[in-house]
VEXDREN-2710 file (C-alpha; in Angstrom, 1 decimal):
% VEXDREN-2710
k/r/px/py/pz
1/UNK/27.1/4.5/-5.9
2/UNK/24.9/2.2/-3.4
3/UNK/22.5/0.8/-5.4
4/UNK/20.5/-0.2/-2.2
5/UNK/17.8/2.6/-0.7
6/UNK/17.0/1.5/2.4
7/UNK/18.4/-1.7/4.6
8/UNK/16.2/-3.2/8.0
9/UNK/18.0/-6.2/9.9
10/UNK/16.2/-8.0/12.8
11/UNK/14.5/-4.8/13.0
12/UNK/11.9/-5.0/16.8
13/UNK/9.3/-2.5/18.1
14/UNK/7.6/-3.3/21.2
15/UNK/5.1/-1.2/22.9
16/UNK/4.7/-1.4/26.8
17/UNK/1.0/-1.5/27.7
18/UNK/-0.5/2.0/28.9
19/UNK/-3.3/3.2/31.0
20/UNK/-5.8/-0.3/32.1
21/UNK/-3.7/-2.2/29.9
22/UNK/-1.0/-2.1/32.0
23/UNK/-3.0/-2.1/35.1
24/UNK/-4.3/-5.3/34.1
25/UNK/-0.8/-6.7/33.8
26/UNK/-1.2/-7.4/29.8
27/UNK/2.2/-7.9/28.1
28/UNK/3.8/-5.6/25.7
29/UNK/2.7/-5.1/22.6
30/UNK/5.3/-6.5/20.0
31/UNK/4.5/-4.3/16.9
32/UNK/7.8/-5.2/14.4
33/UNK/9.4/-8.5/15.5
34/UNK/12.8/-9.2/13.8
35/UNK/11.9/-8.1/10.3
36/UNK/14.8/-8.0/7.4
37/UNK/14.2/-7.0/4.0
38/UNK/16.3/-4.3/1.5
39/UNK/15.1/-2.1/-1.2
40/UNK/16.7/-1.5/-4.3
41/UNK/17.0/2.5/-5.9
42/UNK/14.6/3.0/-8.0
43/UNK/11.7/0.9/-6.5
44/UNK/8.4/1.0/-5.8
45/UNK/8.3/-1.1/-2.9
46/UNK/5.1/-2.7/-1.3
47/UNK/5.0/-2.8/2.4
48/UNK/1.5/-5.3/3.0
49/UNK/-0.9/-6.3/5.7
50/UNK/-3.9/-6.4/7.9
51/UNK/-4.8/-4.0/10.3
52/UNK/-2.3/-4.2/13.3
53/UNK/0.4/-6.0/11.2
54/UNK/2.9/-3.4/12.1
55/UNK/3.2/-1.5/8.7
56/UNK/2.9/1.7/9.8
57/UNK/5.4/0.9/13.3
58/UNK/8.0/-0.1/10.2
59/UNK/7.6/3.3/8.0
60/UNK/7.5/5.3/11.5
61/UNK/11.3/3.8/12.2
62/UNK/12.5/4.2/8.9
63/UNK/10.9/8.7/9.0
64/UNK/12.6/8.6/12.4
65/UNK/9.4/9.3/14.0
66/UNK/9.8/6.4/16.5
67/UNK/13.0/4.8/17.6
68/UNK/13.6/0.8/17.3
69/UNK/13.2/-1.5/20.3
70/UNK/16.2/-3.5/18.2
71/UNK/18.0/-4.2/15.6
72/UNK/19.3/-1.6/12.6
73/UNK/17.8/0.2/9.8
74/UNK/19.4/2.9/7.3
75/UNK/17.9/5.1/4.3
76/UNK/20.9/5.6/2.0
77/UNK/23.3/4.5/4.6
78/UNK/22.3/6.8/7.0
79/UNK/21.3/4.6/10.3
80/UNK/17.8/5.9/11.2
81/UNK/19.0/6.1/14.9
82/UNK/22.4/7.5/15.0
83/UNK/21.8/10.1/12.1
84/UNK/18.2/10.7/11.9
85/UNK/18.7/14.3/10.7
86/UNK/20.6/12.8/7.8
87/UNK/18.1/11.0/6.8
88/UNK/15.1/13.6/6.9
89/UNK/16.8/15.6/4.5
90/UNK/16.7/12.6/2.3
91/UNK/13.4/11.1/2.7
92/UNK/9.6/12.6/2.0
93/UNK/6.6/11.0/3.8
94/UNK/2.7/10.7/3.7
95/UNK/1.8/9.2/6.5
96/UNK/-2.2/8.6/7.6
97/UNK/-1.7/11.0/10.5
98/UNK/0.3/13.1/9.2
99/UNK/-2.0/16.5/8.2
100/UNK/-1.5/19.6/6.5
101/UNK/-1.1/22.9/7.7
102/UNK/-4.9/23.6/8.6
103/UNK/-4.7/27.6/8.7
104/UNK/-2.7/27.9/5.3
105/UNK/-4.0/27.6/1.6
106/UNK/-3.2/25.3/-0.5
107/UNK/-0.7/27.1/-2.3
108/UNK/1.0/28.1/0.9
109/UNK/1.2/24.5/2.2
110/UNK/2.9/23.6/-0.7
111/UNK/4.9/26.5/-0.7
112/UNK/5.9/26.4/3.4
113/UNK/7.2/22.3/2.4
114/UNK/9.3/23.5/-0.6
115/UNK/11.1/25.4/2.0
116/UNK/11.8/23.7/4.1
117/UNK/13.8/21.7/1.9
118/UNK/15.4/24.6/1.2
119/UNK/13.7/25.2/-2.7
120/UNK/14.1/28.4/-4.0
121/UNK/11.3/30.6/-3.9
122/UNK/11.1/30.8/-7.8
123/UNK/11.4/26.9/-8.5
124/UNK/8.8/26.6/-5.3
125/UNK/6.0/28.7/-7.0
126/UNK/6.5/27.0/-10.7
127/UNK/6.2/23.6/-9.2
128/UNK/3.9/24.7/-6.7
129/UNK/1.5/26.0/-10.1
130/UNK/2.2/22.3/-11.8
131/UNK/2.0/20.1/-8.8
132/UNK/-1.9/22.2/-8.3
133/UNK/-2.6/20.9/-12.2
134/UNK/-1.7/17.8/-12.0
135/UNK/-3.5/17.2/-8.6
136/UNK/-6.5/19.3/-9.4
137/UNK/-6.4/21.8/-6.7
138/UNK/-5.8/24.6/-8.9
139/UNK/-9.3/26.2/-7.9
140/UNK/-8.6/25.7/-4.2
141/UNK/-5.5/27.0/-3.9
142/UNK/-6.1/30.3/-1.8
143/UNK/-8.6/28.0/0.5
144/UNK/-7.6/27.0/4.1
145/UNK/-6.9/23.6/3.8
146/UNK/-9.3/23.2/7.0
147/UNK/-12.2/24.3/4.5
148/UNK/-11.5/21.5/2.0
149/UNK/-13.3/18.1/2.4
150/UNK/-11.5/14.9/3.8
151/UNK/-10.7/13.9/0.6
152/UNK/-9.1/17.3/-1.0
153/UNK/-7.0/17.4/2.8
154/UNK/-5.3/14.1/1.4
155/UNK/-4.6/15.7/-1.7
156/UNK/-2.6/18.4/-0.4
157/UNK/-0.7/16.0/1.9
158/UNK/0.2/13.6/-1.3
159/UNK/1.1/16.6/-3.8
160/UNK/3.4/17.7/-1.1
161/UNK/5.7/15.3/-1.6
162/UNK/6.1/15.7/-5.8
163/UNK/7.3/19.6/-4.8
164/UNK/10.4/18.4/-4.0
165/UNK/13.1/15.6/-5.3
166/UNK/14.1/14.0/-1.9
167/UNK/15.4/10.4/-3.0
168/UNK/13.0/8.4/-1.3
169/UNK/9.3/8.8/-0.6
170/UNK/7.1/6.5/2.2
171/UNK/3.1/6.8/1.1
172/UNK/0.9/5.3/3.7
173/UNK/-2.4/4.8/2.4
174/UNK/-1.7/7.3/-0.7
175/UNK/-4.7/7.0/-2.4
176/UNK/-7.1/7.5/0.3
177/UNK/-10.0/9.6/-1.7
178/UNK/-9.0/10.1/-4.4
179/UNK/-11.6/9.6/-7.5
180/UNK/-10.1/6.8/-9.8
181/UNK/-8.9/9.4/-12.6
182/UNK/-6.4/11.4/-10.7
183/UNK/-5.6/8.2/-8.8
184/UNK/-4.5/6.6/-11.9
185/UNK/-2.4/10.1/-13.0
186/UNK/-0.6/9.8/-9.9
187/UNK/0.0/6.2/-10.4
188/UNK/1.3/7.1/-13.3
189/UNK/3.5/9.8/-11.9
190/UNK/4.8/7.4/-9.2
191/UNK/6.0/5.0/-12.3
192/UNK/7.4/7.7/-14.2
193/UNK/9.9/9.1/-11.7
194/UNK/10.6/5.5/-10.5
195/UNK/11.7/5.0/-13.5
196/UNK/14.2/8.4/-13.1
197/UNK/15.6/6.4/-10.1
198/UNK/13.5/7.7/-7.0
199/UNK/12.5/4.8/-4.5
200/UNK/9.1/4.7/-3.1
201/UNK/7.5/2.5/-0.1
202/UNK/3.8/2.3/-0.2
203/UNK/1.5/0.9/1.8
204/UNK/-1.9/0.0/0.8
205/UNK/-5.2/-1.7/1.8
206/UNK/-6.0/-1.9/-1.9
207/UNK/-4.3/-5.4/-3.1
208/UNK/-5.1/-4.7/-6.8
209/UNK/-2.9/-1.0/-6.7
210/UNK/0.4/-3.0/-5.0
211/UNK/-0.5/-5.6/-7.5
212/UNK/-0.5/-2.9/-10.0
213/UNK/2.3/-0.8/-9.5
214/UNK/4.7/-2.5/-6.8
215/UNK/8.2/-4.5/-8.2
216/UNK/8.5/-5.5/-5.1
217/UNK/6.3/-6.6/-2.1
218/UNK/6.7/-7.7/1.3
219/UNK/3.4/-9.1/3.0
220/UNK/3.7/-9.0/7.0
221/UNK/1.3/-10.2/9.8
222/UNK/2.3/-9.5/13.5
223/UNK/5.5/-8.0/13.0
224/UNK/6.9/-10.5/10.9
225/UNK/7.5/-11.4/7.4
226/UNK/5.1/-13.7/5.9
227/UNK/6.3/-13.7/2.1
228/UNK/8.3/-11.4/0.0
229/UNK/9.3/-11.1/-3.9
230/UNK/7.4/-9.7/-7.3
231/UNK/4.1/-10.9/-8.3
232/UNK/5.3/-13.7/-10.6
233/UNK/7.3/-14.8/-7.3
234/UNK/4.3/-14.5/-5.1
235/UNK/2.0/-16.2/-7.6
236/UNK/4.2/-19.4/-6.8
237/UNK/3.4/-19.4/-3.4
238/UNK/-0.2/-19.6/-4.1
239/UNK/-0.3/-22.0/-6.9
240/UNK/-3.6/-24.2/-7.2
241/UNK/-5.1/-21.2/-6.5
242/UNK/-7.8/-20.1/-9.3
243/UNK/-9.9/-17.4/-9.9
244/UNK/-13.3/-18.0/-11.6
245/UNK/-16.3/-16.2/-13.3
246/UNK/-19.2/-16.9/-14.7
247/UNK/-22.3/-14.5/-16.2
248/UNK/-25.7/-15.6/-16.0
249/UNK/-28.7/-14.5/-17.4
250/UNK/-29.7/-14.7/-14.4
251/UNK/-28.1/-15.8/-11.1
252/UNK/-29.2/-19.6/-9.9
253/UNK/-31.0/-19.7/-7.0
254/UNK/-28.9/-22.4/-6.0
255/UNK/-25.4/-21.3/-7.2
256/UNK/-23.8/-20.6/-3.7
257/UNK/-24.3/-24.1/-2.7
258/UNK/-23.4/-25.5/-5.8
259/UNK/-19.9/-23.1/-5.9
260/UNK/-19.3/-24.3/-1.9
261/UNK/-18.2/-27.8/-3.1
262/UNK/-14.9/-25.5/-3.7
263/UNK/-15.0/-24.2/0.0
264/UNK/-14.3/-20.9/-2.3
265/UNK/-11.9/-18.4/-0.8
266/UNK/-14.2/-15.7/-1.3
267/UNK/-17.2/-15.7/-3.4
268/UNK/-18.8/-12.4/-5.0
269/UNK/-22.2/-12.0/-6.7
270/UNK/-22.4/-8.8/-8.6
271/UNK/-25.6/-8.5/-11.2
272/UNK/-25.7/-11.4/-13.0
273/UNK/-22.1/-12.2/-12.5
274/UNK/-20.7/-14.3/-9.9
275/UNK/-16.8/-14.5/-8.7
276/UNK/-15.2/-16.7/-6.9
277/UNK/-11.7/-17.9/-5.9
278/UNK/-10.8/-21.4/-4.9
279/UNK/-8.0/-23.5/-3.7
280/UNK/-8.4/-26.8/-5.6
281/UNK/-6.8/-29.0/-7.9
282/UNK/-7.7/-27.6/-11.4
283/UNK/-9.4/-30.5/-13.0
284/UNK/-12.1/-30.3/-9.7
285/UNK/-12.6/-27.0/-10.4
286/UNK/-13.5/-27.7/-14.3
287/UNK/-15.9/-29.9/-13.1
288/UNK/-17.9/-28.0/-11.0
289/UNK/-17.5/-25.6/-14.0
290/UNK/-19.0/-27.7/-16.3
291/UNK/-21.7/-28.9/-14.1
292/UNK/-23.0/-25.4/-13.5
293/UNK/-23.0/-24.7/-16.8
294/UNK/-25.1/-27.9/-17.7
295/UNK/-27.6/-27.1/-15.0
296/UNK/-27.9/-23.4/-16.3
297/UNK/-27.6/-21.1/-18.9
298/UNK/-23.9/-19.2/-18.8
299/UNK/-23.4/-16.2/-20.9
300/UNK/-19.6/-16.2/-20.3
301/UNK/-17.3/-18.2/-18.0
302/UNK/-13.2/-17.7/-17.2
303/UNK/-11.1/-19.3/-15.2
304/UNK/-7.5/-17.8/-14.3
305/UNK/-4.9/-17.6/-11.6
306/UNK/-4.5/-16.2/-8.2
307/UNK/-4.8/-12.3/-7.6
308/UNK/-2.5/-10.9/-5.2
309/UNK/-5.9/-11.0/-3.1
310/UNK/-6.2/-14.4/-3.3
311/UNK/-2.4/-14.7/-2.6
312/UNK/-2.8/-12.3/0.6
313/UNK/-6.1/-14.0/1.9
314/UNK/-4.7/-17.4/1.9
315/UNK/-0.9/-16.4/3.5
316/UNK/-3.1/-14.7/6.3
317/UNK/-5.0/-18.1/6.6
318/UNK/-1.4/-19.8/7.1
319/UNK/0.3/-17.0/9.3
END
């Protein structure tokens, strides 16, 4: 069996201007631009990037919701272009546009997706019941969907895609309200059936969740690659980078200029605690260290290596 889910090389997408773009002669807008990278079965696979750096062109091309300006891509060896219906049959997607049926229930959005993947009606309505549970939208499911709040709407469009076993899964923005306990069940849920050998791509504007979750991650700014591997990998890239904490009893009046010294990354003051992270040499950062906590009184200090935050803010500084 191919061990390999999904395959882009030199993949392009370029968007001709429209409406006073074009009529002010702007050029085309290159969304993907030459981008290679493979996925493994049995992945959880991080697709990162700011705003605009073509993420969600890529995962339209590989649902075969948009066709490629060039190059190839295949899910399961199915090329995206020549045998798109191939490859919906073998792919689930929640994508940030994508929307529920407004004018069914709960239960009967779930129910209407099983069958179109052709689930039988009796497996459909079991997993519909579980898939409710685990989600908690048992008590809405004979709502419309269009009388649920933003957050429950999302809901329904994620549990859609554990009512069926299509081999891989694309979640743009998964976790977009959801409260932190059933964020971390479906977490959990992505992880277990990973582990069973489904592949999932995820995109996410919430660095610690890839950093979390993800084996694999490719980080991307305007159409291109910008750095790709697992978090140990990544963390290489980034080296010199620290991350650092201290507690007060209470904050110095002075400790932002005493912290720029560092030209800090970023640099968060939360209560009496203040975080930072800096590109330095190690032994500059101890000093500063030490002379903050001779000039005040620190409850608590740390010091510790880059975040995948860190990592991302500083390869978007270089890209």
């Amino acid at each position: 069996m191919n061990e390999t889910a999904l395959e882009v090389q030199d993949l392009e997408k370029v968007f001709p201007p429209r409406g006073r773009a074009a009529r002010n002669g702007s050029a085309p807008i290159r969304a993907v631009d030459g981008l290679s990278f493979a996925v493994r079965r049995g992945q959880i696979f991080g697709l990162l990037g700011p705003n605009g750096a073509g993420k969600t062109s890529t995962l339209k091309i590989l649902n075969t919701l948009i066709v490629p300006t060039g190059g190839r891509a295949s899910v399961l060896g199915f090329d995206v272009v020549a045998q798109p219906l191939e490859v919906r049959r073998r792919i689930s997607a929640v994508l940030q546009e994508s929307a529920a049926e407004m004018f069914l229930t709960v239960r009967d959005n779930l129910l209407t997706f099983a069958r179109f993947h052709s689930l039988p009606g009796d497996l459909a309505r079991k997993r519909a019941t579980d898939v409710m549970d685990r989600f908690g939208l048992a008590g809405d499911a004979s709502r419309k969907v269009q009388d649920l709040s933003g957050g429950f709407r999302r809901r329904v469009q994620v549990a859609k895609v554990f009512m069926v076993e299509t081999p891989v899964v694309f979640m743009d923005e998964f976790s977009t309200g959801m409260d932190p306990i059933l964020k971390r069940a479906v977490m959990d849920l992505l992880r277990e059936q990973a582990a069973r050998g489904r592949t999932f791509v995820l995109t996410t504007q919430i660095l610690s969740e890839a950093e979390e979750l993800c084996d694999d991650i490719l980080i991307m700014n305007k159409g291109r690659q910008v750095a790709r591997g697992d978090l140990p990998a990544l963390k290489l890239l980034s080296q010199g980078v620290y991350e650092v904490s201290f507690t007060f009893e209470k904050v110095p009046p002075d400790i932002r200029e005493m912290l720029a010294v560092l030209d800090p990354i970023h640099l968060h003051v939360d209560g009496n605690t203040v975080e930072l992270a800096a590109k330095a040499e190690e032994t500059r950062v101890l000093e500063v260290a030490s002379d903050v906590t001779r000039r005040h009184r620190v409850l608590r200090f740390e010091i510790s290596g880059a975040s995948l935050e860190d990592i991302f803010v500083e390869l978007m500084k270089q890209s």
